[in-house]
N, C-alpha and C positions, 0 to 999 in steps of 0.2 A: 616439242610442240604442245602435250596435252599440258604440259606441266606447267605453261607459259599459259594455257588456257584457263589452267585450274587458278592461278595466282592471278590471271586480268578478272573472272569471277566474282573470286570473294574481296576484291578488291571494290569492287563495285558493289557488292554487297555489303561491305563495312561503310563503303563512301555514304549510302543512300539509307541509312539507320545512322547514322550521325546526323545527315543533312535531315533528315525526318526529326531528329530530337531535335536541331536547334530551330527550329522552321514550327517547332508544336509546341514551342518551351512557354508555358503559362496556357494552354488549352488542349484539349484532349481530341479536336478532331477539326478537319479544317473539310469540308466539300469542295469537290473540285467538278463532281457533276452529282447536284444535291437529291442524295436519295438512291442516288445509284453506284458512285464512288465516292469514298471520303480516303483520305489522312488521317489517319485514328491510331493515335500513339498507345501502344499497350505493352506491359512487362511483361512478359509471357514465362514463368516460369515450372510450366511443364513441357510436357509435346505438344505435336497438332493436336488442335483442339482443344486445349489446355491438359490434355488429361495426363494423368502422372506427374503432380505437383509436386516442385522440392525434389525429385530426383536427380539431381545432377549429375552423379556420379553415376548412375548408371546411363546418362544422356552420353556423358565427357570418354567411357569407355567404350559405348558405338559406334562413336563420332573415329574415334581413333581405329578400331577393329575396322569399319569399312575404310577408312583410308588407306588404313596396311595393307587390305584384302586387295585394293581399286588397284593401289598404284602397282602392286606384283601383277594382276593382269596386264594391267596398261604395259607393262616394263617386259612383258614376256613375248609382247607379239604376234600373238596366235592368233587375236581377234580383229576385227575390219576395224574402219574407220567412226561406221558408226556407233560400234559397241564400244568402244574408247572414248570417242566423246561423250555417250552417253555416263558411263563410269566415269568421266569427268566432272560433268553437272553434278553426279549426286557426293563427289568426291568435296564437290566446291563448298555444297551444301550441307552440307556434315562440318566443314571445317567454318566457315562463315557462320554458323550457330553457335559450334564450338567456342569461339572467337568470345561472343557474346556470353556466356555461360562464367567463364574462365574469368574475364574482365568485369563483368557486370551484376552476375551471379541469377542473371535471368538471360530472355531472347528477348530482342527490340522486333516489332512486328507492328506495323502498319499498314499494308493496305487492304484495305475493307471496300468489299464488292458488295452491297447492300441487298445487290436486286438477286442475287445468288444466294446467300447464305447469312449466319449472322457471326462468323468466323472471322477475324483478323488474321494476318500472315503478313512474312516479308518473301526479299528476293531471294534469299538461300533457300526456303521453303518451297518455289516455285524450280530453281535447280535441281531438289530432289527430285520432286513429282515429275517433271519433264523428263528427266532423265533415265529413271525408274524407270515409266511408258516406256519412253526410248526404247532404252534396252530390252523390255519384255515386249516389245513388237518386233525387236529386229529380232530376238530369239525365238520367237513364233515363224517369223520369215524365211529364217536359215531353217529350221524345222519342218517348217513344209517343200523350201527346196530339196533339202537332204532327203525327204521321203520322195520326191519325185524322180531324182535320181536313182533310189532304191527300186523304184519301182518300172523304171525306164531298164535301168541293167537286168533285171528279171525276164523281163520282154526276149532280151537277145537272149539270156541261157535256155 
């Protein structure tokens, strides 16, 4: 099931940075609600935010380290529902930049929140970060329930 999730993903993550390049081919940014969201085609070839220019290879060996890390949790079981899909998003997103890196020797990143920041991004990008959250809230959640139980069996001793 995750695995079918992680591949409908970057699927759509590769779909919609293709359909961005030919949809932008001869302009660098098309508004869709002006000033506040645009289509703003960018080569990204660092991380978020641009930083770490030209590293590839150390991009192309995390990309791969969390996917190895992701999918032996996903494959072991232990974890709920949500911590799997979370380690899925960020699994997807790793590999959909990857994708980009490998092929193109940058990341294709287009959408631009104007009224937010002055940062471009794509879909793989927003897999990590959701997913990330995800995970570190539901990690928080089980953390607090696990201390409530702790502190409930204390009661009775």
């Amino acid at each position: 099931m995750y695995l079918v999730l992680i591949i409908i993903l970057i699927a759509l993550d590769q779909f919609s940075k293709i359909a961005v390049q030919q949809m932008l081919s001869g302009r660098s940014s098309l508004p869709i609600i002006n000033g506040i969201f645009h289509l703003t085609y960018v080569e990204n070839r660092g991380a978020a935010f641009g930083l770490m220019q030209g590293k590839q290879i150390i991009f192309a060996v995390v990309a791969a380290v969390v996917t190895v890390v992701g999918l032996v949790c996903i494959y072991k079981k232990t974890y709920g529902k949500l911590v799997n899909i979370s380690i899925s998003l960020v699994i997807a997103g790793a590999i959909g930049n990857l994708i980009d890196r490998i092929k193109l020797g940058y990341v294709v990143d287009f959408l631009d929140f104007r009224f937010i920041w002055n940062y471009v991004f794509n879909l793989a990008d927003v897999f990590v970060i959701v997913g990330t959250l995800t995970l570190c809230i539901s990690i928080i959640i089980s953390d607090l329930k696990e201390g409530k139980k702790e502190k409930n069996n204390k009661k009775r001793v």
